[in-house]
Structures are given as C-alpha cells and as structure tokens.
PyMOL commands that place a pseudoatom at each C-alpha (Angstrom):
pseudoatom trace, name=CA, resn=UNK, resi=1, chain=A, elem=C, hetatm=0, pos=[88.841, -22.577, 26.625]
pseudoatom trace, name=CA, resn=UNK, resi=2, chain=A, elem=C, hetatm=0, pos=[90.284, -24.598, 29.154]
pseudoatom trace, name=CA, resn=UNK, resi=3, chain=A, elem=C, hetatm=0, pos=[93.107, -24.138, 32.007]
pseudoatom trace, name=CA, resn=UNK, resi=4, chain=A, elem=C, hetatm=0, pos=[95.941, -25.983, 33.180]
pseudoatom trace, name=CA, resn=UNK, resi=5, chain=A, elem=C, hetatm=0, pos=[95.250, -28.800, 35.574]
pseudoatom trace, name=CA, resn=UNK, resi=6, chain=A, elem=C, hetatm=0, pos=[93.395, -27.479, 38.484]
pseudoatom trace, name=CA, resn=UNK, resi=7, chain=A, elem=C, hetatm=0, pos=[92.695, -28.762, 41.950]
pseudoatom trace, name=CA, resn=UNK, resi=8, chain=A, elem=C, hetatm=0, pos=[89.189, -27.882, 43.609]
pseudoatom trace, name=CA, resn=UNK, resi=9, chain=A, elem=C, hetatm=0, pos=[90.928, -27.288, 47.114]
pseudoatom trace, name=CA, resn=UNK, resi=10, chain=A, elem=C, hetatm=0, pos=[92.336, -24.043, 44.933]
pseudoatom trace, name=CA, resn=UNK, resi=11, chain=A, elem=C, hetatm=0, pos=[89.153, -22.515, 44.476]
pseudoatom trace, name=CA, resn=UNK, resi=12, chain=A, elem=C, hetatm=0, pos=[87.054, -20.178, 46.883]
pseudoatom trace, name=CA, resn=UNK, resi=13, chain=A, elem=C, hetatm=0, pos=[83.857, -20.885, 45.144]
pseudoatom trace, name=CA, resn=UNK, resi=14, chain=A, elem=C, hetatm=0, pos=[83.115, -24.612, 44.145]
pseudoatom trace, name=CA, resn=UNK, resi=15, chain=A, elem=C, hetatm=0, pos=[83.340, -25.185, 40.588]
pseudoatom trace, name=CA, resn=UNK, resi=16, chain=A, elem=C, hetatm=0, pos=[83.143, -28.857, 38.816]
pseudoatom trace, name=CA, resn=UNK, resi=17, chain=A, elem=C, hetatm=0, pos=[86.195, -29.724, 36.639]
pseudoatom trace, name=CA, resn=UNK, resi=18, chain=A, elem=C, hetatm=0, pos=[86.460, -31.731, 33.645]
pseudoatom trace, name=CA, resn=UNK, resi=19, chain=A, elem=C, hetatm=0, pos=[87.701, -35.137, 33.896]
pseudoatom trace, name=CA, resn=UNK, resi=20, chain=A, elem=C, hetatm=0, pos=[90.773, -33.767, 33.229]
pseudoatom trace, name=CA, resn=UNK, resi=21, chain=A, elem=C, hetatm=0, pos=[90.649, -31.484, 36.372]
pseudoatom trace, name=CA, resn=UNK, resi=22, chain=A, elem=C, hetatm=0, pos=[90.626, -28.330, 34.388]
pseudoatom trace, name=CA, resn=UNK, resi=23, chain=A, elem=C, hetatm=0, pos=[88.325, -25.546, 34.305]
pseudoatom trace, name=CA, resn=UNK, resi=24, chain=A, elem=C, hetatm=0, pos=[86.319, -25.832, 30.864]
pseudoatom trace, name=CA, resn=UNK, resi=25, chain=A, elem=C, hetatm=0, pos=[83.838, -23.613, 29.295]
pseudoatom trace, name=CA, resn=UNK, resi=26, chain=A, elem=C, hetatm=0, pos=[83.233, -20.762, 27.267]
pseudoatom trace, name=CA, resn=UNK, resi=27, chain=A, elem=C, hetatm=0, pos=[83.944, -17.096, 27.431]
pseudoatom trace, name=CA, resn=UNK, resi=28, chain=A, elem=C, hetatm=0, pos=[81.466, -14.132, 26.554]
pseudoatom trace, name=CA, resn=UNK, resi=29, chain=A, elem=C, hetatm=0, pos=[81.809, -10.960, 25.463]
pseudoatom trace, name=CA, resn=UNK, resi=30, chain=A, elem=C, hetatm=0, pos=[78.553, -8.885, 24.581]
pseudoatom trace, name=CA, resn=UNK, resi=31, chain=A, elem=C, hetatm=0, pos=[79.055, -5.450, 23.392]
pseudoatom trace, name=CA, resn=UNK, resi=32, chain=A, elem=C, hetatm=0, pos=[82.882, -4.890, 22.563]
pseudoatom trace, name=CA, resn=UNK, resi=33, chain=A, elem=C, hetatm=0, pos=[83.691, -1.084, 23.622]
pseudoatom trace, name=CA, resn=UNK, resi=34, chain=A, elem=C, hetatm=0, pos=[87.595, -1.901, 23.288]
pseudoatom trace, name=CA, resn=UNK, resi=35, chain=A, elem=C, hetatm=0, pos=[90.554, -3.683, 22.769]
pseudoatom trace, name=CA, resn=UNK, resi=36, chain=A, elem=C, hetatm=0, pos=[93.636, -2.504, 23.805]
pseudoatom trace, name=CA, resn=UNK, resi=37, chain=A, elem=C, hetatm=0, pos=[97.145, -3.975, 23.222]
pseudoatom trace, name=CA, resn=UNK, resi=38, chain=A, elem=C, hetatm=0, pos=[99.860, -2.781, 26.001]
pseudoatom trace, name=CA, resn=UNK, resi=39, chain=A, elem=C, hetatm=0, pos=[96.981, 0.497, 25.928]
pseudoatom trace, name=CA, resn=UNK, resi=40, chain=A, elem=C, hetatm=0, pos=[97.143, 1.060, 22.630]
pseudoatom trace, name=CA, resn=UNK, resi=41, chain=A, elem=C, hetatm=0, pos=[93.870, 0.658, 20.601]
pseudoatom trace, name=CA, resn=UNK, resi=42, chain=A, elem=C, hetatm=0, pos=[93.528, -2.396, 18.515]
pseudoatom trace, name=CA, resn=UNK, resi=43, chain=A, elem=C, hetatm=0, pos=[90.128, -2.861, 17.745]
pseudoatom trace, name=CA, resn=UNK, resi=44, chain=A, elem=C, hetatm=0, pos=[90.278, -3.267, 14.023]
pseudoatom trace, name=CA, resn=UNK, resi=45, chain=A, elem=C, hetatm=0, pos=[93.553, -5.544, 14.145]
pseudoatom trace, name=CA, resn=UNK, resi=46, chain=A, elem=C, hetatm=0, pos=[92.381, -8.079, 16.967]
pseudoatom trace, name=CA, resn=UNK, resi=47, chain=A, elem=C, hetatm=0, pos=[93.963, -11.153, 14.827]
pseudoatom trace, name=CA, resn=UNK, resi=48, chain=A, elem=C, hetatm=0, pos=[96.710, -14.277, 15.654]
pseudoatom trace, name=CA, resn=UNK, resi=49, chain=A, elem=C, hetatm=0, pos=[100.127, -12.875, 15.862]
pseudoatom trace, name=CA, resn=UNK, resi=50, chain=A, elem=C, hetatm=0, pos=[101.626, -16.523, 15.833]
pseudoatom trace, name=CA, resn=UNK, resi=51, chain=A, elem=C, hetatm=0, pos=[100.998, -19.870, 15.070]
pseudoatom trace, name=CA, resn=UNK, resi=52, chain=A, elem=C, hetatm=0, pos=[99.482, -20.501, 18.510]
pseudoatom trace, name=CA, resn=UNK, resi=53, chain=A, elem=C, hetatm=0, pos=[98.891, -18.773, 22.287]
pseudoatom trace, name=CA, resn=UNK, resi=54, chain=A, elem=C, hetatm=0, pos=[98.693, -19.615, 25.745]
pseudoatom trace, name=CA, resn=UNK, resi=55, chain=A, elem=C, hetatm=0, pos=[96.824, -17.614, 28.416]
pseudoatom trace, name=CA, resn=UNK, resi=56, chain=A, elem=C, hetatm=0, pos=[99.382, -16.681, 31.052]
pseudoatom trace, name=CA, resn=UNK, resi=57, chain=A, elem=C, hetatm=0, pos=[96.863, -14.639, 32.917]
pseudoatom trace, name=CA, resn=UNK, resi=58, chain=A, elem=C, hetatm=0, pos=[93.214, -14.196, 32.573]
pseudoatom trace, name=CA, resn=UNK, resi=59, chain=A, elem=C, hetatm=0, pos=[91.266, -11.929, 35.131]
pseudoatom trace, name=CA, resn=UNK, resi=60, chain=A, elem=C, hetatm=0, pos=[87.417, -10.934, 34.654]
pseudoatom trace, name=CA, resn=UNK, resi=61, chain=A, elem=C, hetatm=0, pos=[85.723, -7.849, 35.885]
pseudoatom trace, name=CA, resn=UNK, resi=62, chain=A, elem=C, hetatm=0, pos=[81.970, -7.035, 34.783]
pseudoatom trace, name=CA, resn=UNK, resi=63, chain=A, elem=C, hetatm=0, pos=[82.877, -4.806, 32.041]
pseudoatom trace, name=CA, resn=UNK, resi=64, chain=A, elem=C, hetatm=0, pos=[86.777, -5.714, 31.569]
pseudoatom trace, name=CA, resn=UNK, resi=65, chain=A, elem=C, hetatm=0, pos=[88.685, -8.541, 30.431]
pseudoatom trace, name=CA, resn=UNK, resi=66, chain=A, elem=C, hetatm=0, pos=[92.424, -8.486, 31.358]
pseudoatom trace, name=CA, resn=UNK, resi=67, chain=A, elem=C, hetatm=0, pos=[94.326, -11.506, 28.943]
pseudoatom trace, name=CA, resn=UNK, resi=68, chain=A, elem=C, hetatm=0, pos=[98.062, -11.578, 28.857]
pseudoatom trace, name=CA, resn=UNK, resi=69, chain=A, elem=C, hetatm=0, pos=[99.013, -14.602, 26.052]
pseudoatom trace, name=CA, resn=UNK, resi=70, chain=A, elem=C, hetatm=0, pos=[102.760, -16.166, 25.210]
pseudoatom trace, name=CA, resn=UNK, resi=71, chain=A, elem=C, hetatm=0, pos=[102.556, -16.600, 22.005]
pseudoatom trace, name=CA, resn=UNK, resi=72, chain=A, elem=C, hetatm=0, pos=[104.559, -19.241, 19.926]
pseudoatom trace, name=CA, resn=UNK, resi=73, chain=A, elem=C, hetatm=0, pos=[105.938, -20.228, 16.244]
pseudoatom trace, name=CA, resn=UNK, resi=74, chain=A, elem=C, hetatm=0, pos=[106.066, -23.659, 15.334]
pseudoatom trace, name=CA, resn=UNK, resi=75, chain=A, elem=C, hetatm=0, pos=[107.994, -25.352, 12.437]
pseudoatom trace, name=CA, resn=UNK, resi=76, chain=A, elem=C, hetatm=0, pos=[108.676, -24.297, 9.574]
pseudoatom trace, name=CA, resn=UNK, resi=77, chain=A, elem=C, hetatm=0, pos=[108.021, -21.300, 10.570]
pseudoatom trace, name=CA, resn=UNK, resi=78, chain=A, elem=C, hetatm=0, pos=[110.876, -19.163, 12.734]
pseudoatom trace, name=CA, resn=UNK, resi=79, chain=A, elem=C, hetatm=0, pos=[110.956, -20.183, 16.082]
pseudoatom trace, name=CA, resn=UNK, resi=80, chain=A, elem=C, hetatm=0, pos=[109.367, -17.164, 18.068]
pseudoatom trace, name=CA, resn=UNK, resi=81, chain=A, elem=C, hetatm=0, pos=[107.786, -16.120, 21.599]
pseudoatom trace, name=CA, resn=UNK, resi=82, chain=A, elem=C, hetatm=0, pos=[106.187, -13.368, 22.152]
pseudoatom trace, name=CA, resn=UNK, resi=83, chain=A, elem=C, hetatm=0, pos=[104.181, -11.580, 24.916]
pseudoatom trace, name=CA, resn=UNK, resi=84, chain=A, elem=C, hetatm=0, pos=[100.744, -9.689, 24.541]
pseudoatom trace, name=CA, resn=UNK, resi=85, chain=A, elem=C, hetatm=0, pos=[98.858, -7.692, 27.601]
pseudoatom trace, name=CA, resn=UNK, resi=86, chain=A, elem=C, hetatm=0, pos=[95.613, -6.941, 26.173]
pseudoatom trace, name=CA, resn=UNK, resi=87, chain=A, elem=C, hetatm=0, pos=[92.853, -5.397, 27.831]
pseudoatom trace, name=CA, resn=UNK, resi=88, chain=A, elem=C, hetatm=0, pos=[89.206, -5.954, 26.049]
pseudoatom trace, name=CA, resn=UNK, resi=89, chain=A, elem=C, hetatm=0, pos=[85.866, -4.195, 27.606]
pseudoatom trace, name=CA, resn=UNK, resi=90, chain=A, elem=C, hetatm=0, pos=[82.728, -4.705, 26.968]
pseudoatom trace, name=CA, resn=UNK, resi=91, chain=A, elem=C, hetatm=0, pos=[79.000, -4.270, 28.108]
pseudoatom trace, name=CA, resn=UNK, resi=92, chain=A, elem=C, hetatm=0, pos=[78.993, -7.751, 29.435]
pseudoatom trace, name=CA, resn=UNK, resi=93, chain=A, elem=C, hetatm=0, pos=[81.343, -10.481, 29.655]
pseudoatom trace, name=CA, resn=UNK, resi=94, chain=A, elem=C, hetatm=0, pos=[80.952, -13.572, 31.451]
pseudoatom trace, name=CA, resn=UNK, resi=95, chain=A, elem=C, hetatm=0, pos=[82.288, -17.221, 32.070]
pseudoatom trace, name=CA, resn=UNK, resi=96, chain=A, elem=C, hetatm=0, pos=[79.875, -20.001, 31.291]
pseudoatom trace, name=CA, resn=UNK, resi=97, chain=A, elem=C, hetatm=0, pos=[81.251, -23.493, 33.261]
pseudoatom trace, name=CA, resn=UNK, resi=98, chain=A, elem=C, hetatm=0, pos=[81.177, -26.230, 30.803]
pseudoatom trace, name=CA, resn=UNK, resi=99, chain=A, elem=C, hetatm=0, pos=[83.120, -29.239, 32.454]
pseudoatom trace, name=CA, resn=UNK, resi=100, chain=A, elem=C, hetatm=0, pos=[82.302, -31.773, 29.692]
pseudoatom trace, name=CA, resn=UNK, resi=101, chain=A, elem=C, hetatm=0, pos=[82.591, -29.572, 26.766]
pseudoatom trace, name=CA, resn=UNK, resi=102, chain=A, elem=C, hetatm=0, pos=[83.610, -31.568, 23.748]
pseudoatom trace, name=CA, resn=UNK, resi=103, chain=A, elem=C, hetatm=0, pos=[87.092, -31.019, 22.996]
pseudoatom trace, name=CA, resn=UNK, resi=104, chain=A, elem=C, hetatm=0, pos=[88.374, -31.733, 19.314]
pseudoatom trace, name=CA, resn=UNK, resi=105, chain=A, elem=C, hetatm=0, pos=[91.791, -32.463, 20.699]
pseudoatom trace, name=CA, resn=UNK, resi=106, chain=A, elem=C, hetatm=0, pos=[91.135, -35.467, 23.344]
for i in range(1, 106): cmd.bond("trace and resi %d" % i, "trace and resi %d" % (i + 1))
show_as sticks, trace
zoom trace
C-alpha cells in the first residue's frame, strides 16, 4: 500500500517516505475476528466489488481497522463509483514502514 503524496512537516511522528514522498509499506492483520460492511457482517464475502479502489480513509486502532474505499469501473465495463465503510478487527494489526518497497507499477 501506498498514500497520496505526503509531506514530512504533516506528520507528528517522523516517518521516512519513498522517493516519491508517500508513505509505503505493508499492512497486518493477525487474527481476523470481523469484517463489517456499513455494520453488517461480511466475513465470508470480503472480495473486489469493482475493477479497482482507492482508500479515502484509513485509521488504525490496536484491534480495529477503519477503511472507507471509492471504488471504480473501468472500460468496457459500466462506468461505476461506489463507496464502502468497512470496519475489520482483529487480534493484531499493525503498519510495517517500507519506504523503498518495490512497486510493480513504477
């Protein structure tokens, strides 16, 4: 995963950015208890709704993950955007900094 440009000043705790001053790493999540879509329980349907998803806002607590994604259609298919609030806990779940992660797309 990576976010949108970044600028350190933006941050209370230092973190290094990619060279592309974004925040780069990998997500966790030990132990799934739940998933929940706008609070209803999803944990055997936890699949891509659309051709592709941005995070619009991602918020981590010890045992709780809150991830709200735009999701998007791309041609040929319809052209579509939708919204999902999803709430995910979990024993443990963590953010692991990795500013020169190798990304297939650059």
């Amino acid at each position: 995963m990576q976010s949108a440009e970044m600028h350190a000043e933006d941050f209370q705790n230092p973190i290094i950015l990619s060279r592309y001053h974004r925040i780069k790493g990998k997500l966790h999540i030990e132990g799934l208890i739940s998933i929940k879509d706008d609070k209803k329980n999803i944990n055997n349907d936890f699949r891509m709704l659309y051709d592709g998803a941005g995070i619009l806002h991602l918020e981590l607590f010890i045992h709780k993950l809150q991830l709200d994604l735009e999701w998007k259609n791309y041609p040929p298919h319809p052209d579509i955007t939708a919204y999902s609030f999803y709430e995910i806990e979990a024993e443990k779940i963590w953010w692991e900094n990795i500013p020169d992660l190798k990304d297939p797309f650059w």
